[in-house]
N, C-alpha and C positions, 0 to 999 in steps of 0.2 A: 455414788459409786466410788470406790476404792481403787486405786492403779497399784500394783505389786513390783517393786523390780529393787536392784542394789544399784543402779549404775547413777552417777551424779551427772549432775544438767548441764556440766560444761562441756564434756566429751560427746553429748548424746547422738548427735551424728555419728560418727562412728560406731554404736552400739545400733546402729540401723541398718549398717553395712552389710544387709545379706549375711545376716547371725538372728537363729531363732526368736519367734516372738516376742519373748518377754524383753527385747529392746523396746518394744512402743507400748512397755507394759512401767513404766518409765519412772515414778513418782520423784518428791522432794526429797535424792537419796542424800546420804550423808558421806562427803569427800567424793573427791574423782574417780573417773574409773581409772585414773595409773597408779590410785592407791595401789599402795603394795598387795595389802591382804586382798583387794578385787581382785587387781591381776593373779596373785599366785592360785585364788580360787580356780579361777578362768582357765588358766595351766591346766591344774589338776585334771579339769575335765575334760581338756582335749590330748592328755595323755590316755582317761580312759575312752574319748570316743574313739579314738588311732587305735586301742588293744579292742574294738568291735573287729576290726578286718582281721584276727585274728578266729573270731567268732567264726564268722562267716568262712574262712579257709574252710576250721574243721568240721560247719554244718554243712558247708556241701561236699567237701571229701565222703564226709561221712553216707551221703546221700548217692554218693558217686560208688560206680560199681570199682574193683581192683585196679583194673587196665589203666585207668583214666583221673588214679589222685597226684599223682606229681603234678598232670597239668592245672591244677587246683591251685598247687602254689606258687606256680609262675603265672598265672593269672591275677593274684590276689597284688605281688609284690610292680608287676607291670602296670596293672589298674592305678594304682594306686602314685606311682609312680608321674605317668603322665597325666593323671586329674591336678596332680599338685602343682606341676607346674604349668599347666591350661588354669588354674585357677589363679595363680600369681601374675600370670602375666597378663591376663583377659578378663579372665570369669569375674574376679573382683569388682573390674572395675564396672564390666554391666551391669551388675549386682547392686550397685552402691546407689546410695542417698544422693545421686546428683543428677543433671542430664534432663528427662522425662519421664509421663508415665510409662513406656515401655522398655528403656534399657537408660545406665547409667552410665557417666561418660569420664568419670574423676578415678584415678587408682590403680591406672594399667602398668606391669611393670612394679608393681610396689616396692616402695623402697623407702630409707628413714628419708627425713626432710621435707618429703613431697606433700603440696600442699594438694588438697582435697576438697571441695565446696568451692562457693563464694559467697562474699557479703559474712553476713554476722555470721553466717553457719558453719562457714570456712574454717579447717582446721588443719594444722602441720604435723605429719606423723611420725610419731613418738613409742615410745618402750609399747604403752597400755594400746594401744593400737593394734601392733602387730601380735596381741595375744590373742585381739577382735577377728583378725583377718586370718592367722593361724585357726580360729576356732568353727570360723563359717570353712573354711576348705575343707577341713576334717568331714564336715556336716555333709557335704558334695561328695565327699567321697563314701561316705556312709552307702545315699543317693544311687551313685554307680556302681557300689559294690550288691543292689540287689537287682541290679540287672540281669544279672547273668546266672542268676537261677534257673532262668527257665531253659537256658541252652548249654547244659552241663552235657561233654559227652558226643557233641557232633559238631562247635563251633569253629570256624578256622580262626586262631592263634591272632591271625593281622588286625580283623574287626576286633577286638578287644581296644588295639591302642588308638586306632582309628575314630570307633566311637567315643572312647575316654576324652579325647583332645577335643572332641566336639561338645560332648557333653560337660565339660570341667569350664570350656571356654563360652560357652554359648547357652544349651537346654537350662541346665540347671540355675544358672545366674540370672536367665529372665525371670522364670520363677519364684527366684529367693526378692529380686527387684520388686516384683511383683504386689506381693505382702510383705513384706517386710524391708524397701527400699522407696515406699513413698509411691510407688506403681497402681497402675488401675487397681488392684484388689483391697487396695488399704485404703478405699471409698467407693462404697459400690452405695450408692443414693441416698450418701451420708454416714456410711454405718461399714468400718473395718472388716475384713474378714479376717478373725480369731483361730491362729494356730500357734499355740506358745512356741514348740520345740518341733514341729513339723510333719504330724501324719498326712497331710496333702502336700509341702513343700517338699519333703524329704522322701516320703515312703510309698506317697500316691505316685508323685515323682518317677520313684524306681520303677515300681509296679508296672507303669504304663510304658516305660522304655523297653521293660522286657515281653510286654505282651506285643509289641511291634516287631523285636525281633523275631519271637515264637513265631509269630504270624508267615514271616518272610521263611524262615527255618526249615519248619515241620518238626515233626515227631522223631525220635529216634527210631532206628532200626527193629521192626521187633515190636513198637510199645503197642499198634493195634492188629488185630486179627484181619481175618481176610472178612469176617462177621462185621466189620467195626468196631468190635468191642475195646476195650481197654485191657491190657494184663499188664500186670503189678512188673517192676524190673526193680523189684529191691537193692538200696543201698549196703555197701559192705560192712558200715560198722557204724552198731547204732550208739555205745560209746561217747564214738567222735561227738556225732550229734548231740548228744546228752550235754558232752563238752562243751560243742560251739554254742548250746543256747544258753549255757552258763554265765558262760565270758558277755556274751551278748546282752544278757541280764545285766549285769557289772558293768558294764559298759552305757547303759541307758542312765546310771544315776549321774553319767557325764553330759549325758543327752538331752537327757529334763531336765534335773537339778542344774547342771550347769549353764542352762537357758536364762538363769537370772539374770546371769552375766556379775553378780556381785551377792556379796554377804550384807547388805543392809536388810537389819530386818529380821535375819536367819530364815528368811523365805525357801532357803534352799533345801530345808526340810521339811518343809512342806509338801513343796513340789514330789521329794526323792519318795517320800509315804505314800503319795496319792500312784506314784509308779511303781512301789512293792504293792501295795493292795490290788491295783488291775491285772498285773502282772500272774498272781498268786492266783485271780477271781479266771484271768482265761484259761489255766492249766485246767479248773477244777472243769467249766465250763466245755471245757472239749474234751476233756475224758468224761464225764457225765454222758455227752450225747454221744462220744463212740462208744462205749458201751452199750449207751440204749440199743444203737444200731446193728452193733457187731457181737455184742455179750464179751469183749474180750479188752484190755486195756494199750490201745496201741501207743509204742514210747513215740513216734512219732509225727502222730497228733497232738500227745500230749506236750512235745516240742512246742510243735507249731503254736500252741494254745498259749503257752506264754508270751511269743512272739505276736501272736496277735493281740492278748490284751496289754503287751507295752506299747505294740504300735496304737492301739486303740486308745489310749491314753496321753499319747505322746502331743498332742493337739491340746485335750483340756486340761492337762499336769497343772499347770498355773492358773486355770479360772475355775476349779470347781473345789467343793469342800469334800472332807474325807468320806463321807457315807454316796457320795456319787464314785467315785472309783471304783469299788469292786462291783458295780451293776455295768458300769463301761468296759469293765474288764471281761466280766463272765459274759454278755452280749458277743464279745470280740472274737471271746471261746468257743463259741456256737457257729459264729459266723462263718468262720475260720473252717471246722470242720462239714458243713454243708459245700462251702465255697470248695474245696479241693473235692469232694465229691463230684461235685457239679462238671465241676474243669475239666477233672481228669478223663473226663467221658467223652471230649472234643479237645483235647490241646494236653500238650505233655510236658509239663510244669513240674520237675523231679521233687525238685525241697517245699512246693506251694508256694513260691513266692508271690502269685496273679493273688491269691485270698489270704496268706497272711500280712502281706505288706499293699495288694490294693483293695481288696476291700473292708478289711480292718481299718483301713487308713480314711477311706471316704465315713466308714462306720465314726472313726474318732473326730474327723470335721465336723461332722451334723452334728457328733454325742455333745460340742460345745453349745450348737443351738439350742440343746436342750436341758442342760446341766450348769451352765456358766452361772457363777453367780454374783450377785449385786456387789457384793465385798467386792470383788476381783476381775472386772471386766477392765478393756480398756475407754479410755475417751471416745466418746461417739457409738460405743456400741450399747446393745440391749443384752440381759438374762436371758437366761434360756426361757422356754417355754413353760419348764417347771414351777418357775417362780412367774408366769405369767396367769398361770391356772391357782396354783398357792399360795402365793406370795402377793406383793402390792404393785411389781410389774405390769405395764400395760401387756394386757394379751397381743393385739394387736402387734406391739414393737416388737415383742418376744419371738412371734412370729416372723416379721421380717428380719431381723437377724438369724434364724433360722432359714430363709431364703437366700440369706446373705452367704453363711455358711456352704450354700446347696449350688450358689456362681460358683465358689471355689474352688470346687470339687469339678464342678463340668466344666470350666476356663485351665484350670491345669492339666484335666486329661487332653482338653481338646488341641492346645499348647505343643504338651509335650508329644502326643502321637505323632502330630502333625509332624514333628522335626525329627521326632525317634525313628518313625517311617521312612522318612525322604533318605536319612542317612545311611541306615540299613541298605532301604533298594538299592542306593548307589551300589555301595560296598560289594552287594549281589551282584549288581551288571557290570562291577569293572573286576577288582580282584577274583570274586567267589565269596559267598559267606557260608558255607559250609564244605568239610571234609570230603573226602570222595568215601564213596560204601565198604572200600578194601581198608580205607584209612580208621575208616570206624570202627568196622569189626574188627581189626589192630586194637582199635584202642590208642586215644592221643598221647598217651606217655610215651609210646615209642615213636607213633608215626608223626608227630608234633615236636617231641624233647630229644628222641634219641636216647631214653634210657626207658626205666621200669619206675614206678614209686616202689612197688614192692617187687623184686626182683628175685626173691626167691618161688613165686608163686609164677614164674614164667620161663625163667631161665634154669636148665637142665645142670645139675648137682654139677658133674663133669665139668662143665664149663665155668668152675669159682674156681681161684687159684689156691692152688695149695692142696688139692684133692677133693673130693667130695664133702658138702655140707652136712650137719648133721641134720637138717632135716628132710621130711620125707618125702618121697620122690613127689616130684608135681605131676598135676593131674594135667593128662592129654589137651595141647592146647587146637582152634582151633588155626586152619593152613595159614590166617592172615596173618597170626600172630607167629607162627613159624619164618614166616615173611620177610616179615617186620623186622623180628630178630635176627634174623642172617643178615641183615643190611648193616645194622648197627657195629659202629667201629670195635675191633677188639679191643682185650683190657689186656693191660702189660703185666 
């Protein structure tokens, strides 16, 4: 077997720190990770993971009806905001290579000087370091920014920081500790469980934080009949969306490729192919079957489909060779479009985030039990199954690594509900977690911000200074929005 990575053996602690996979993907790299060219690598890509929370703004604005996109990006800039600092001062350090199997105890507080380990392992942090720790927070926040898909439109404003500070300091750090900080998952009866860049750490992660919340929440106003059926409450612009999966796309070559954590090797384009092919393979993969279903090409499923074959990929990026990616990917595409079918029939999940980012995500942990291969695995683990049926692989191992794969997936849902849940309920029986019905049908941009995102689409011509706008009159709103807007301060 082959191990894949750039980072060099002196730092390697630190490349364990609750930063993607391919830290214990480790090999005899060449120079340290505070080489310059690693580090600047490492930069690069947590510039582009940080431009994903832009993704995600305008895939749920876009998925968000009128009323309710301002609060999209005072959510995105707040989220983000306190993950960062719950992860600098906490999350790290449980996160980290030291401590036990269940939480790590070195790196609270981070800061230069601090020393981190003990014994041989022990290390003082330094420049290359804090690109390590800037690069797993990012990842975290990735993490929390798809929570809150599923409660677009009816959430109240306070759980957002609430849960962030929980989830930046606590959920997500036992997780990342978990596989990739030397925790139970990184020896399950001798054999790692395999997610290079994180579709169980990061995306299973989300997925299951937000179906806790949905769960406590409900459905919006409106989304089922008095029949129980489902009706569609279309986002306002599909555009945006088109947009945010763009950037999202862009944003994943920081995701995966930059999982290396270095350029020894030029491994990093490897990874970055293996996530335009799955990528390319889900789009095709879930317009394929919405068509079958519908005759018609929906833009966002075809969304979703990318999104689910980079999430589906984002696991095996680093263990599988080129011709298994676009079948991980078009699998993802499929999945993805049953999966929001399914949902939407029982739980109202606006942008799909329960089937593009959870069960794509369980879809990409298994796809490694199946696809990993002998080149590219790590120490102690087995090939996929593929090479246990074709290849010279023991079936047998192949198999239990594929077992191994299948704890990960059910120890991180069970994990994370558990503490997604508990958190929520509080929230519920002490503040409120959701809006009141006058505040919904408002719409949170006014009854949450106090303003409009689009304000010509509510506020009557007359009332812009300067005389009436040129455009055309708005269309009769409903009383709560009338409401709403006589409360709001005037404009000088």
């Amino acid at each position: 077997m082959k191990k894949r990575m750039g980072i060099g053996g002196g730092l390697a602690l630190a490349a364990l720190l609750a930063v993607p996979g391919a830290a214990f993907a480790q090999g005899n790299g060449v120079g340290a990770l505070g080489s310059q060219l690693d580090t600047t690598w490492v930069m690069v890509a947590c510039v582009l993971v940080l431009f994903m929370q832009a993704g995600f703004l305008l895939l749920e604005i876009g998925f968000s009806r009128q009323k309710n996109v301002g609060a999209g990006v005072a959510k995105v800039l707040v989220n983000l905001a306190v993950v960062t600092l719950a992860w600098w001062a906490v999350g790290f350090g449980i996160s980290s290579l030291t401590g036990n199997k269940i939480f790590g105890t070195d790196g609270f507080f981070f800061h230069a000087g601090q020393e981190i380990g003990t014994g041989a392992d022990a290390f003082v942090v330094g420049g290359g370091d804090t690109a390590l720790m800037l690069f797993g927070m990012l990842f975290c926040a990735v993490s929390l920014a798809i929570v809150w898909g599923t409660t677009l439109e009816r959430i109240r404003f306070a759980a957002y920081a609430i849960y962030a500070a929980v989830f930046g300091a606590v959920i997500y750090p036992l997780v990342a500790h978990g596989v990739y900080g030397g925790g139970l998952l990184s020896d399950v009866g001798g054999k790692p469980v395999m997610d290079f860049a994180g579709s169980s750490v990061v995306h299973l992660t989300g997925a299951v934080g937000a179906l806790a919340a949905l769960l406590l929440l409900g459905p919006r106003l409106g989304k089922y009949g008095a029949d129980g059926r489902s009706r569609a409450i279309p986002g306002h612009s599909m555009p945006l969306v088109g947009l945010g999966v763009a950037i999202l796309w862009v944003g994943w070559y920081g995701f995966n490729a930059g999982s290396t954590l270095g350029t020894s090797g030029n491994f990093m384009a490897e990874v970055a192919l293996n996530t335009q092919l799955a990528a390319a393979a889900g789009v095709i993969g879930a317009s394929v079957v919405t068509y079958a279903k519908t005759r018609s090409l929906d833009v966002g499923m075809a969304g979703n489909g990318a999104i689910a074959g980079l999430v589906g990929i984002t696991a095996p990026s680093g263990f599988v060779e080129f011709w298994a990616a676009p079948i991980i990917g078009f699998v993802a595409g499929v999945i993805v479009v049953f999966g929001v079918y399914a949902i939407d029939k029982r739980l109202d999940d606006p942008v799909g985030a329960l089937s593009a980012h959870g069960l794509a995500g369980v879809w990409g942990t298994l796809a490694v039990g199946l696809f990993a291969s002998d080149r590219l695995i790590l120490d102690g683990a087995a090939p996929g199954i593929w090479y246990g049926i074709f290849g010279d692989a023991s079936l047998g191992s192949t198999v239990g690594q594929f077992a191994v794969q299948a704890v990960g997936v059910a120890a991180t849902f069970l994990l994370v509900f558990g503490l997604s849940y508990a958190t929520f309920f509080a929230i519920k029986k002490t503040i409120g977690l959701r809006v009141s019905e006058t505040e919904e049908r408002a719409g949170l941009d006014i009854s949450s911000h106090g303003m409009f995102g689009y304000p010509e689409a509510f506020i009557p011509e007359e009332e812009y200074p300067g005389g009436p706008s040129p455009v055309p009159a708005p269309t009769p709103q409903p009383a709560a929005v009338t409401a709403m807007a006589a409360d709001r301060p005037s404009e000088a």
